[in-house]
Gaussian input, Z-matrix of N, CA and C with variables (Angstrom, degrees):
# hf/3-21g

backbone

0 1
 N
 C     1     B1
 C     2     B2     1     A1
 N     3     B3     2     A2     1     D1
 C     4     B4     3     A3     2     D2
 C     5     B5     4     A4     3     D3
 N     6     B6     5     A5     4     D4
 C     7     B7     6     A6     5     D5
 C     8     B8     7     A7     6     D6
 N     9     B9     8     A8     7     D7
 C    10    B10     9     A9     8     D8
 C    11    B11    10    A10     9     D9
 N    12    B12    11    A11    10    D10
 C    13    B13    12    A12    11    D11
 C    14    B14    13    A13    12    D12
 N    15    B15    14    A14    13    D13
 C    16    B16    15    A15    14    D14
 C    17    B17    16    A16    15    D15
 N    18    B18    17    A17    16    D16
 C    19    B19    18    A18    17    D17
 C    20    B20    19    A19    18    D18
 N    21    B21    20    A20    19    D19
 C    22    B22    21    A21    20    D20
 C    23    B23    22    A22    21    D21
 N    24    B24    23    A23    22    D22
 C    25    B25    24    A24    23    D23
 C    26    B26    25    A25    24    D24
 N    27    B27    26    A26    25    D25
 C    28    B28    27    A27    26    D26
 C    29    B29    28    A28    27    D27
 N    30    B30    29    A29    28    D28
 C    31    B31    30    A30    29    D29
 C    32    B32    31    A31    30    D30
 N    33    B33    32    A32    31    D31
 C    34    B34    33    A33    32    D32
 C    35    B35    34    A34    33    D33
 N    36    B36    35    A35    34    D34
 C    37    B37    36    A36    35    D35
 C    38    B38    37    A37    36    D36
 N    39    B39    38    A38    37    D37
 C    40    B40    39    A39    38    D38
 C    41    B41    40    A40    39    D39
 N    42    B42    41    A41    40    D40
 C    43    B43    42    A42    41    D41
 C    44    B44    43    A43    42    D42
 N    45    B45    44    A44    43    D43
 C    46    B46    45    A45    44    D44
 C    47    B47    46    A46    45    D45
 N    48    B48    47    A47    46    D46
 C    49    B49    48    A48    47    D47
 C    50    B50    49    A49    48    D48
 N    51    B51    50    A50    49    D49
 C    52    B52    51    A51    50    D50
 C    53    B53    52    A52    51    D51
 N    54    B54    53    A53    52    D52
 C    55    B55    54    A54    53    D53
 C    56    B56    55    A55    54    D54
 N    57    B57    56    A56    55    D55
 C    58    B58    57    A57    56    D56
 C    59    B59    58    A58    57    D57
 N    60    B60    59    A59    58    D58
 C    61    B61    60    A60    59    D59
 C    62    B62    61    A61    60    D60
 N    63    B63    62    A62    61    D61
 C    64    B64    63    A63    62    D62
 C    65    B65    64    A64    63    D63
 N    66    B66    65    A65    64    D64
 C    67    B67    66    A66    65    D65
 C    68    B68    67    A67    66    D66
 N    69    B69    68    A68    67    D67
 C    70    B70    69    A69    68    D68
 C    71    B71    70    A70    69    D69
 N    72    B72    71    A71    70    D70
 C    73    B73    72    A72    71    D71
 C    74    B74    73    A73    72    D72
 N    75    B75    74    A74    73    D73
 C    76    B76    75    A75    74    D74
 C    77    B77    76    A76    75    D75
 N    78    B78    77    A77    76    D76
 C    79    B79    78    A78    77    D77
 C    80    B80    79    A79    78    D78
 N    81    B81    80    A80    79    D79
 C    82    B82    81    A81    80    D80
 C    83    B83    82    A82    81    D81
 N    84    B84    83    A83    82    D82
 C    85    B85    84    A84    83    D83
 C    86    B86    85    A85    84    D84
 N    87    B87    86    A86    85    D85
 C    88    B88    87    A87    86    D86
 C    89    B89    88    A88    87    D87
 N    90    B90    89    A89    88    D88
 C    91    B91    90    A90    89    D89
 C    92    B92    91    A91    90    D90
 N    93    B93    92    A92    91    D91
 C    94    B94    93    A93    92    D92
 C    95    B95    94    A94    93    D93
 N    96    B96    95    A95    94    D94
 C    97    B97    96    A96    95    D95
 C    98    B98    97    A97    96    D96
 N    99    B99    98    A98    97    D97
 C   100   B100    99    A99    98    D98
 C   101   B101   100   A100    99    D99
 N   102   B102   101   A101   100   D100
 C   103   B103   102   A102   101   D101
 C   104   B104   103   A103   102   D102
 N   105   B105   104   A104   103   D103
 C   106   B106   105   A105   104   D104
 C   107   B107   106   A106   105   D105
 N   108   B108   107   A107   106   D106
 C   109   B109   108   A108   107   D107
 C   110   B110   109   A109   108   D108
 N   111   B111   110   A110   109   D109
 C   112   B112   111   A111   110   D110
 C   113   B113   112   A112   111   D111
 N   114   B114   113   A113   112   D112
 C   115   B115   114   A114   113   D113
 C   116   B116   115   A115   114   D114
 N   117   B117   116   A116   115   D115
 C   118   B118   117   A117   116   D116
 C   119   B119   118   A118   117   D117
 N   120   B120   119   A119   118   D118
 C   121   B121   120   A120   119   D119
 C   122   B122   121   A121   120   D120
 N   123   B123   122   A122   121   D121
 C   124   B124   123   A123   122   D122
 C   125   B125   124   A124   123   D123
 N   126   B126   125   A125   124   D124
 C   127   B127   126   A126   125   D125
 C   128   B128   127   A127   126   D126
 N   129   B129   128   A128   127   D127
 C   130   B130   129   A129   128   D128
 C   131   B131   130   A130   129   D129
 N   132   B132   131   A131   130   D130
 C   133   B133   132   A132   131   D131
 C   134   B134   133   A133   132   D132
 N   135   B135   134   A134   133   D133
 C   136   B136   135   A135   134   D134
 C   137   B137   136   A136   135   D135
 N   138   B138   137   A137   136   D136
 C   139   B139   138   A138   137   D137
 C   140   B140   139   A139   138   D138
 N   141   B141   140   A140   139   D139
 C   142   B142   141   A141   140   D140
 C   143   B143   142   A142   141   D141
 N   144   B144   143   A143   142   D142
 C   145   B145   144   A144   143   D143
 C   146   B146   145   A145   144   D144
 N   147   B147   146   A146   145   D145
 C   148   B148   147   A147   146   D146
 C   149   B149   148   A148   147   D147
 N   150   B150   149   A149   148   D148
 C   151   B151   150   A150   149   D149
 C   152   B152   151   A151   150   D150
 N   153   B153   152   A152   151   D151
 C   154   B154   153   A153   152   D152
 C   155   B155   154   A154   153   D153
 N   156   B156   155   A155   154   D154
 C   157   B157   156   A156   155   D155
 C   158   B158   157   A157   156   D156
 N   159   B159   158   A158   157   D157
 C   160   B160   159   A159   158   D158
 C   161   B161   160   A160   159   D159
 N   162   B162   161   A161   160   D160
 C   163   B163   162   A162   161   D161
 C   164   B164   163   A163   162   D162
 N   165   B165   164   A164   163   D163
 C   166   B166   165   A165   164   D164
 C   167   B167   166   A166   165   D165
 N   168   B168   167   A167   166   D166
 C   169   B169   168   A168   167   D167
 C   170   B170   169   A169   168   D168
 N   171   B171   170   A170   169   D169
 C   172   B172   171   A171   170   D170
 C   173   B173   172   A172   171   D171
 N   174   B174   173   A173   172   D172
 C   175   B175   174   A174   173   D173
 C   176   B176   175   A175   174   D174
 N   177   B177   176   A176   175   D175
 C   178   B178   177   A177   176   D176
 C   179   B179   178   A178   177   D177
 N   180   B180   179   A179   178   D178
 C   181   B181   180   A180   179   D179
 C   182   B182   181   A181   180   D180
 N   183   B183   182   A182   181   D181
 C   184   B184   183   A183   182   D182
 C   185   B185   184   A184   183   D183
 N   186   B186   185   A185   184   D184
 C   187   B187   186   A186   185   D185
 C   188   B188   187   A187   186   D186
 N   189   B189   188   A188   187   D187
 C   190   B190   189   A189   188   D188
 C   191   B191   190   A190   189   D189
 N   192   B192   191   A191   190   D190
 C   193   B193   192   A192   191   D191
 C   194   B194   193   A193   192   D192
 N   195   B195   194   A194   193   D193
 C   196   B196   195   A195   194   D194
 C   197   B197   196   A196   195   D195
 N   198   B198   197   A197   196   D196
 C   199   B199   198   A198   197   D197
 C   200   B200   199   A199   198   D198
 N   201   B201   200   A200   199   D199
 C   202   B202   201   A201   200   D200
 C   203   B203   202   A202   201   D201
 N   204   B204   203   A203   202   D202
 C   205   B205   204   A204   203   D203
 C   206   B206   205   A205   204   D204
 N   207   B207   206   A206   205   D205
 C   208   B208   207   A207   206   D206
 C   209   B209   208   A208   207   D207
 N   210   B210   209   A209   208   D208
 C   211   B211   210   A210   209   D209
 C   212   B212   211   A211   210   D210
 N   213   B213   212   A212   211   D211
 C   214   B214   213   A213   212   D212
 C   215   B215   214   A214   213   D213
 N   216   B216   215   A215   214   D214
 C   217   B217   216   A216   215   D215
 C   218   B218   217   A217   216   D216
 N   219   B219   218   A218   217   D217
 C   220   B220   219   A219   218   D218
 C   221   B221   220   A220   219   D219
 N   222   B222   221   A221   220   D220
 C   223   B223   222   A222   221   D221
 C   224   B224   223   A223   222   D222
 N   225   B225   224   A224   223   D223
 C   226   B226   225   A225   224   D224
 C   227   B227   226   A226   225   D225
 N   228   B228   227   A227   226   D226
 C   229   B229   228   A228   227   D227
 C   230   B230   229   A229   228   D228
 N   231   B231   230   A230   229   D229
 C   232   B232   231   A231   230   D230
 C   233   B233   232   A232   231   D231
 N   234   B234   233   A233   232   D232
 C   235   B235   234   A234   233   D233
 C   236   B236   235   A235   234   D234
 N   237   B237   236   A236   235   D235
 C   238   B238   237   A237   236   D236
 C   239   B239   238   A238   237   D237
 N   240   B240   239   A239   238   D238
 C   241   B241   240   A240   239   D239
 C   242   B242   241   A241   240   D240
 N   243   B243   242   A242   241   D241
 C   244   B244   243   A243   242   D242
 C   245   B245   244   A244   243   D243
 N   246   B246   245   A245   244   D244
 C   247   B247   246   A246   245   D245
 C   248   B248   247   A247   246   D246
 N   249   B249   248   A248   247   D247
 C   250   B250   249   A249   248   D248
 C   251   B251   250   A250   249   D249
 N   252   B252   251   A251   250   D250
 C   253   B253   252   A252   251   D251
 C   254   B254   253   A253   252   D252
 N   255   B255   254   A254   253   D253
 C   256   B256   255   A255   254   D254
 C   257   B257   256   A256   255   D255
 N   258   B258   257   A257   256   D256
 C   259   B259   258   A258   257   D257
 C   260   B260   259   A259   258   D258
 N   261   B261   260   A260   259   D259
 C   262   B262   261   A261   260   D260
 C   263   B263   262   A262   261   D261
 N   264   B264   263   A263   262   D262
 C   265   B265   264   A264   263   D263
 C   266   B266   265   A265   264   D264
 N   267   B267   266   A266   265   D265
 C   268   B268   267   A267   266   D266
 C   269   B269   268   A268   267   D267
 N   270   B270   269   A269   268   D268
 C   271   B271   270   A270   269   D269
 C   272   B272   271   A271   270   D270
 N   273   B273   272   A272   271   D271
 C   274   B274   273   A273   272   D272
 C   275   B275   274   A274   273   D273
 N   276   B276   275   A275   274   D274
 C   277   B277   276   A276   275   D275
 C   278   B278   277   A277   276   D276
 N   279   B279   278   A278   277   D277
 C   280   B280   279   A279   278   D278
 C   281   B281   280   A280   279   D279
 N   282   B282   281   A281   280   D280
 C   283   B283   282   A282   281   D281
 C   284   B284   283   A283   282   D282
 N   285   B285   284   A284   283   D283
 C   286   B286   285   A285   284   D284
 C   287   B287   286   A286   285   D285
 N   288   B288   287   A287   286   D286
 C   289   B289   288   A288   287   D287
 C   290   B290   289   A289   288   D288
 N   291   B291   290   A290   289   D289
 C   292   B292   291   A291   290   D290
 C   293   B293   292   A292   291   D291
 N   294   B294   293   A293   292   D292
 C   295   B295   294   A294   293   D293
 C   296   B296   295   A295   294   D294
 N   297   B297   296   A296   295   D295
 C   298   B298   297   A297   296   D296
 C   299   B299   298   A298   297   D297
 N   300   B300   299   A299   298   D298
 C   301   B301   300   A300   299   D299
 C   302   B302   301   A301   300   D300
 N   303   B303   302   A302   301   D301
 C   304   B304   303   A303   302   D302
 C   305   B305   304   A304   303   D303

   B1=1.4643
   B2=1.5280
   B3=1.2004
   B4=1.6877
   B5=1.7670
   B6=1.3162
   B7=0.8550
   B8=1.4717
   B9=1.3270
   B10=2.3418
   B11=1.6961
   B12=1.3646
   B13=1.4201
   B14=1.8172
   B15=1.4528
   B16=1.6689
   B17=1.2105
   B18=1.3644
   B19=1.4029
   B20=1.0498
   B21=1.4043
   B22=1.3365
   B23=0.9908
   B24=1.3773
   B25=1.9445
   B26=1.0685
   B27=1.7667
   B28=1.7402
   B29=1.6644
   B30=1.2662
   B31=1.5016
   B32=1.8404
   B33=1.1671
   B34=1.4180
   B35=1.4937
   B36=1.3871
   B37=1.8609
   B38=1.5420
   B39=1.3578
   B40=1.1800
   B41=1.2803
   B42=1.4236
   B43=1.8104
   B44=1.5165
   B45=1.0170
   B46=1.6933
   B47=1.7445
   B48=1.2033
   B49=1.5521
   B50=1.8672
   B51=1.3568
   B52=1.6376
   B53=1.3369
   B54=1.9541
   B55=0.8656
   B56=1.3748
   B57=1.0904
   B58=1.5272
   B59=1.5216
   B60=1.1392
   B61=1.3494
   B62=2.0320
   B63=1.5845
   B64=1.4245
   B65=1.6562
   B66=1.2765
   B67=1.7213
   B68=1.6197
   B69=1.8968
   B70=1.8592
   B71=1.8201
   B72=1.4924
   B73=1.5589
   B74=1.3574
   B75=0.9610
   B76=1.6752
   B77=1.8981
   B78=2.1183
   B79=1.2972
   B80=1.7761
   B81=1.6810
   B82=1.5468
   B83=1.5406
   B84=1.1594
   B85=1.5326
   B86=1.1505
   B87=1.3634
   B88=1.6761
   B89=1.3710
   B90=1.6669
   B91=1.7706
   B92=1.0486
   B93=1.2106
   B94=1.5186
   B95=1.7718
   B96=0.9638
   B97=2.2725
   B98=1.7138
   B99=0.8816
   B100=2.0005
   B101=1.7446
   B102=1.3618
   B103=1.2649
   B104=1.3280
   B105=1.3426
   B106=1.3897
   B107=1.9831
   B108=1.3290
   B109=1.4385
   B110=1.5605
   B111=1.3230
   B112=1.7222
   B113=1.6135
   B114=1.6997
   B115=1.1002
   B116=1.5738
   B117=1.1138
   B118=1.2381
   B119=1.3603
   B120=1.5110
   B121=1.5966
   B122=1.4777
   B123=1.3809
   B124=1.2775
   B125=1.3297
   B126=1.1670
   B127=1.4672
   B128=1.9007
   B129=1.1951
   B130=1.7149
   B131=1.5147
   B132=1.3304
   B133=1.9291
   B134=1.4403
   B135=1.0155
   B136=1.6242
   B137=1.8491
   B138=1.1647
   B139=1.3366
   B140=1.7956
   B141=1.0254
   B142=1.4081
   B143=1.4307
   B144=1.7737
   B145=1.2019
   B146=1.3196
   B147=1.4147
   B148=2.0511
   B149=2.0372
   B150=1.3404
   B151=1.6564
   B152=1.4703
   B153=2.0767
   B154=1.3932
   B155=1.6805
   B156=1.2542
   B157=1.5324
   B158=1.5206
   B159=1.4507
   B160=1.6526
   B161=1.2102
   B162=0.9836
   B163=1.5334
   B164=1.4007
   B165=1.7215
   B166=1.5602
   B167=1.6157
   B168=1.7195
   B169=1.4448
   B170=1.1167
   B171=1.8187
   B172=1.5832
   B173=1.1437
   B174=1.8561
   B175=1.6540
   B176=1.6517
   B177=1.4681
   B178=1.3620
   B179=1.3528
   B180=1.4863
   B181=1.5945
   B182=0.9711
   B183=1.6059
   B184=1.2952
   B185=1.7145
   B186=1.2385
   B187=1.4654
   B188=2.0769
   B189=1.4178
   B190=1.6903
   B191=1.9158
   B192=1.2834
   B193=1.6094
   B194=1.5066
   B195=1.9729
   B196=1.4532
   B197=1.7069
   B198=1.5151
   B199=1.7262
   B200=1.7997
   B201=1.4042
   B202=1.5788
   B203=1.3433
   B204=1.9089
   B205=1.0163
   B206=1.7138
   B207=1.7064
   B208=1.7795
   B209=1.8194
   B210=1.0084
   B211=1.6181
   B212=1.7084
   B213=1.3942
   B214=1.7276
   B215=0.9202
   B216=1.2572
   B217=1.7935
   B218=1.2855
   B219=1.8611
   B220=1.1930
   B221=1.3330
   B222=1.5471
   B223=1.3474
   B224=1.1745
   B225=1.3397
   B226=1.7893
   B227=1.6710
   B228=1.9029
   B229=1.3874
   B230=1.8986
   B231=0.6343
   B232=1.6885
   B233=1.4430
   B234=1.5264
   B235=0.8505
   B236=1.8952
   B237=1.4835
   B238=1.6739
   B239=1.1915
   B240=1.1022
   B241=1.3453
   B242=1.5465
   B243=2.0461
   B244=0.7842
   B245=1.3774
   B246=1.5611
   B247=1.5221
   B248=1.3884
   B249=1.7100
   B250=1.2126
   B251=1.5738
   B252=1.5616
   B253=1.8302
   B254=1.6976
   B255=1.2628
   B256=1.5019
   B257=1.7895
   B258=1.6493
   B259=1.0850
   B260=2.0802
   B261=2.2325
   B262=1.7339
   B263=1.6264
   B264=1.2022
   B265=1.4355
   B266=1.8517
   B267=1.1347
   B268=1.7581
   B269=1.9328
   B270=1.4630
   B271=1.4637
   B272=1.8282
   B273=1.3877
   B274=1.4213
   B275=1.3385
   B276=1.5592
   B277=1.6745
   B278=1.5289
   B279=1.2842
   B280=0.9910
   B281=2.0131
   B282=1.2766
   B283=1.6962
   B284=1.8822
   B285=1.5375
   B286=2.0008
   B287=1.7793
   B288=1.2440
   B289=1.8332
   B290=1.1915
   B291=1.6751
   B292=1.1040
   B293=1.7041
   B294=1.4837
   B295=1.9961
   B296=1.8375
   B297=1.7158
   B298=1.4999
   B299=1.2724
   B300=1.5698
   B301=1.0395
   B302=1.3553
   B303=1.3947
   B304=1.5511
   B305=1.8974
   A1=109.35
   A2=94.49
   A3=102.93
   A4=126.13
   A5=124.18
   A6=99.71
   A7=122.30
   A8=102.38
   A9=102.04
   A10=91.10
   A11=121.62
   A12=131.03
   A13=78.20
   A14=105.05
   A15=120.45
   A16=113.66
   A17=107.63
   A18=133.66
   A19=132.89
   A20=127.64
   A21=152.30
   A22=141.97
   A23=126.24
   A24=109.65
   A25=130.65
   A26=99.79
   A27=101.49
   A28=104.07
   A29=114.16
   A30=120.06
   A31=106.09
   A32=120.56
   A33=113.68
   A34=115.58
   A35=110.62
   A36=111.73
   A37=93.67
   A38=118.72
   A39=120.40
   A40=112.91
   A41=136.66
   A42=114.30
   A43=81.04
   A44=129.70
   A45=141.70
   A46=86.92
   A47=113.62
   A48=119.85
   A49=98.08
   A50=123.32
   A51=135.63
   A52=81.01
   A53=122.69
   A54=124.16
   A55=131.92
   A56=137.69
   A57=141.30
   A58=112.40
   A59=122.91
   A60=115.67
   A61=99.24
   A62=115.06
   A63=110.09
   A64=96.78
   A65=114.84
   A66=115.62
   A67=97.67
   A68=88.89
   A69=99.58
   A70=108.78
   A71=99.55
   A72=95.31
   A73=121.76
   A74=109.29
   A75=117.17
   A76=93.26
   A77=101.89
   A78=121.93
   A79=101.38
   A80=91.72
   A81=96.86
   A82=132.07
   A83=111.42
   A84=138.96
   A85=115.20
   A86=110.53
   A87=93.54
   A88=101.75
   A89=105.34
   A90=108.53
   A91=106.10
   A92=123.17
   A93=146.57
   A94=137.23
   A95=101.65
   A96=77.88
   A97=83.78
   A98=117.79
   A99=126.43
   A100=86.04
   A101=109.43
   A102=127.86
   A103=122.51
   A104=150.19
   A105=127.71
   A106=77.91
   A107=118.27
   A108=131.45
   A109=97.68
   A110=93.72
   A111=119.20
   A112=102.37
   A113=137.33
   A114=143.67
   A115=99.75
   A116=141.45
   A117=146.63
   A118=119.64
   A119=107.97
   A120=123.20
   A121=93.56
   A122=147.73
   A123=135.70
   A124=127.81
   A125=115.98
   A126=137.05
   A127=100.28
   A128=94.36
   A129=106.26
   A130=103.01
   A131=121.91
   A132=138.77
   A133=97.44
   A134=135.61
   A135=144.88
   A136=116.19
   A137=108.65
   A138=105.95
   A139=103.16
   A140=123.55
   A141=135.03
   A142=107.78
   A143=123.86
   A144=109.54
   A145=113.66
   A146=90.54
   A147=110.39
   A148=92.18
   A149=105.74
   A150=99.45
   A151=89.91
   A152=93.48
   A153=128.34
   A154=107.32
   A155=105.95
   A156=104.15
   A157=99.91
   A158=105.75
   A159=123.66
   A160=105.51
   A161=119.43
   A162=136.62
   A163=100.97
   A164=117.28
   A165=114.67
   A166=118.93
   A167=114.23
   A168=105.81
   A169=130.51
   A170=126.85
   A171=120.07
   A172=123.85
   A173=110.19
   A174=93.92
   A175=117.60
   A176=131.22
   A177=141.24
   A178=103.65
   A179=119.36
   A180=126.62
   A181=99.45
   A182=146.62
   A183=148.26
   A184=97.89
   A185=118.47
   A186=120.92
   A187=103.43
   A188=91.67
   A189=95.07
   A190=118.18
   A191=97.18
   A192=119.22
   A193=114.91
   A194=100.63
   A195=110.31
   A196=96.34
   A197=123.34
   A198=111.54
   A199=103.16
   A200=112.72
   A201=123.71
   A202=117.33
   A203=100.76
   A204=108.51
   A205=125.71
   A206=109.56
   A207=108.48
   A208=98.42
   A209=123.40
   A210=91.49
   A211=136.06
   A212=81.46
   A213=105.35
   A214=126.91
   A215=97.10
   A216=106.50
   A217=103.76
   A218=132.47
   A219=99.45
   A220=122.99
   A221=113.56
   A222=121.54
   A223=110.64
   A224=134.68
   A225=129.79
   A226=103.90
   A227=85.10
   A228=92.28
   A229=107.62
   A230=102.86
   A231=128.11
   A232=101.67
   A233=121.43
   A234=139.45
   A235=115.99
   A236=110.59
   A237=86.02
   A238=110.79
   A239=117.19
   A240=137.17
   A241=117.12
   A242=109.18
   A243=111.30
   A244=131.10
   A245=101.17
   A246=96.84
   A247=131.07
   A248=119.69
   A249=122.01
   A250=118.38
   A251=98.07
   A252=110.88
   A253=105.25
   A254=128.62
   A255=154.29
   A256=103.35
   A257=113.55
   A258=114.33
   A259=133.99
   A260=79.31
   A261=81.45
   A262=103.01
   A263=114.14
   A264=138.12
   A265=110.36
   A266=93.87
   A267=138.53
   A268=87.92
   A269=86.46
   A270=124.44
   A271=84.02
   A272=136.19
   A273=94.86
   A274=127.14
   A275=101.34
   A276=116.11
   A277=102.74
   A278=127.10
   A279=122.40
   A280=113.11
   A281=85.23
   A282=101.77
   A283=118.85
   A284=69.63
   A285=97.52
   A286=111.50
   A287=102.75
   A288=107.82
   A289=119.17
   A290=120.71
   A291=124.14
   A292=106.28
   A293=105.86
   A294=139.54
   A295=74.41
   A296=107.07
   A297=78.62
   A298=141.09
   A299=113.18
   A300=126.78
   A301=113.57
   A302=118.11
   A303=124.03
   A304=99.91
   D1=117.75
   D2=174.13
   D3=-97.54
   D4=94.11
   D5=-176.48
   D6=-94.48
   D7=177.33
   D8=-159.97
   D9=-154.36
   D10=132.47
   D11=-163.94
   D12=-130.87
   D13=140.94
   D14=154.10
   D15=-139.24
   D16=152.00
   D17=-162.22
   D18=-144.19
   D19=108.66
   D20=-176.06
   D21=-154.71
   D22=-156.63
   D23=-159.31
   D24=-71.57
   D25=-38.28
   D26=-179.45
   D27=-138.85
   D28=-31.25
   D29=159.67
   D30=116.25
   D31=-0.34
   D32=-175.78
   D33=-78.62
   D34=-33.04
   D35=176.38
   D36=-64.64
   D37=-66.20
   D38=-163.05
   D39=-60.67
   D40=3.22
   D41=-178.86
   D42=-86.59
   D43=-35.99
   D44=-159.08
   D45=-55.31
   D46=-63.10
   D47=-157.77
   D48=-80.79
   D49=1.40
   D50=175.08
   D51=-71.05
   D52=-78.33
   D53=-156.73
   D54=-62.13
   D55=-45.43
   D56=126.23
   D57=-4.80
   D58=-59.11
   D59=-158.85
   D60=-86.79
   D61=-12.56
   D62=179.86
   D63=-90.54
   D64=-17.08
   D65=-176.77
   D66=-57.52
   D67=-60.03
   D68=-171.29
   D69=-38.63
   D70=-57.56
   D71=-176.34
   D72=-53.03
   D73=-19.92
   D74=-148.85
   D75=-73.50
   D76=-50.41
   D77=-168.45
   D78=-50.50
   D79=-50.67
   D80=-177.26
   D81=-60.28
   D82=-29.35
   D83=-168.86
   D84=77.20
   D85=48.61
   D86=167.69
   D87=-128.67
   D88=149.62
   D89=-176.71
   D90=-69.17
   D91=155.36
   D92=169.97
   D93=-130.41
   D94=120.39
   D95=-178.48
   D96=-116.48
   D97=124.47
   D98=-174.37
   D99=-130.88
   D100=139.03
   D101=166.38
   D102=-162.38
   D103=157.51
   D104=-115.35
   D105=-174.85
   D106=116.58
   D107=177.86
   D108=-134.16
   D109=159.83
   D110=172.62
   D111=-56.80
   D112=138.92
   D113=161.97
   D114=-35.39
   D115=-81.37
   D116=-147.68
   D117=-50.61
   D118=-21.91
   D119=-174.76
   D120=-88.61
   D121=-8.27
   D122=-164.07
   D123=-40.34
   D124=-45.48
   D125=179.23
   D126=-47.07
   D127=-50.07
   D128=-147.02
   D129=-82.23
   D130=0.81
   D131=-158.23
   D132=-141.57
   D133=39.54
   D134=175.67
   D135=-118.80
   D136=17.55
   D137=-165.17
   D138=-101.00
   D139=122.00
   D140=-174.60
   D141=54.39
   D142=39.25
   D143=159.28
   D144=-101.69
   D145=167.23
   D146=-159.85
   D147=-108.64
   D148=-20.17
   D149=-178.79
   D150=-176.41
   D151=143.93
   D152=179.08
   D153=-102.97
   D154=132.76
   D155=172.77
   D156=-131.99
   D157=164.44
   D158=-171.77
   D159=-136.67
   D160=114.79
   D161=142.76
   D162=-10.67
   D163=137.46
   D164=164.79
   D165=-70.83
   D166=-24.74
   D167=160.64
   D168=-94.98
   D169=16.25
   D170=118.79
   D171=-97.28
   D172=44.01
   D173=169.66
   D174=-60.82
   D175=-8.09
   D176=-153.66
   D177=-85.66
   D178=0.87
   D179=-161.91
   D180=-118.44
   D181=-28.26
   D182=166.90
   D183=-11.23
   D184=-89.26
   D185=-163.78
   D186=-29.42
   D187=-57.39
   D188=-170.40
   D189=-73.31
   D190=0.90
   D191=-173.19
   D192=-92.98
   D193=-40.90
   D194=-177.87
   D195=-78.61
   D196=-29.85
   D197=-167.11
   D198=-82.24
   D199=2.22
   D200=157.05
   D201=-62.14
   D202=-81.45
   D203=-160.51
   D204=-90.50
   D205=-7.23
   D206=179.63
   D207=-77.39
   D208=-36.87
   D209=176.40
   D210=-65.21
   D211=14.09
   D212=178.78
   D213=-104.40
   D214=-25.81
   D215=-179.06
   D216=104.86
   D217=-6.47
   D218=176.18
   D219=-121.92
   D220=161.60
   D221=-172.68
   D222=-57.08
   D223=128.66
   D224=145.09
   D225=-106.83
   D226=-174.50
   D227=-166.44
   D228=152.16
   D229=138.21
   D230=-164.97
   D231=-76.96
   D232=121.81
   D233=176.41
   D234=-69.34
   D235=129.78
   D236=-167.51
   D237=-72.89
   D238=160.55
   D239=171.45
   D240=-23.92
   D241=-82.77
   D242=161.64
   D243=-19.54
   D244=-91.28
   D245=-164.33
   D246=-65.23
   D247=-12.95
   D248=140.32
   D249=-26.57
   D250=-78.47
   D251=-179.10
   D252=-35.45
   D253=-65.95
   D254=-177.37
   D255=-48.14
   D256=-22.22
   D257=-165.52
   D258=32.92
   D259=36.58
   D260=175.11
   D261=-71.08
   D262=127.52
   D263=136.01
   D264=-15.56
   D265=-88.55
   D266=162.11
   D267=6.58
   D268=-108.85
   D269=-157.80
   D270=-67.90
   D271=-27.03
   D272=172.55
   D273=-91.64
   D274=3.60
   D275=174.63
   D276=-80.95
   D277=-28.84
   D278=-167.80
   D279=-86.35
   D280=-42.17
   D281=159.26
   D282=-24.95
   D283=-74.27
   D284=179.12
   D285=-57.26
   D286=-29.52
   D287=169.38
   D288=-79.52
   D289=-18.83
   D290=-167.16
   D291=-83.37
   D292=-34.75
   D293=-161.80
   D294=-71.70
   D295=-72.97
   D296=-164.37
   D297=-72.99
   D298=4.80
   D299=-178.68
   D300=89.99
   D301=41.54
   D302=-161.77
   D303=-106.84

């Protein structure tokens, strides 16, 4: 079980891009728990995750995101642009496997 937390402004693109990215797993077979909160809650949505992702319109939080999540052990990191925009599933599940080293 892999879990993957995203984070951004208000959360409605991104449940869209949650779901996509649990389809991708689903095709692949690997478990997943992906869930997608407002930036500001970060602190409080960190509990048994394996990787942090950001919304490209909080890519500006990275700096205040990494002094969250590296004393934890977990990876963050800004979702690209593109495939955010494109809302591939795909390539941002694969992204998030890459962060944790999966």
């Amino acid at each position: 079980m892999i879990t993957i937390r995203l984070f951004c402004a208000a959360g409605m693109s991104t449940s869209l891009l949650v779901n996509k990215m649990k389809d991708a797993a689903k095709a692949k077979g690997i478990e997943v728990d992906i869930e997608a909160f407002p930036e500001g809650q970060m602190d409080k949505h960190l509990d048994n995750v394996q990787v942090a992702l950001l919304g490209p319109q909080v890519g500006y939080t990275l700096a205040k995101a990494k002094k969250i999540c590296e004393p934890l052990g977990i990876p963050v990191d800004v979702i690209p642009m593109v495939d955010y925009g494109m809302m591939n599933g795909q390539k941002v599940l694969d992204f998030a496997l890459k962060l944790a080293g999966k």
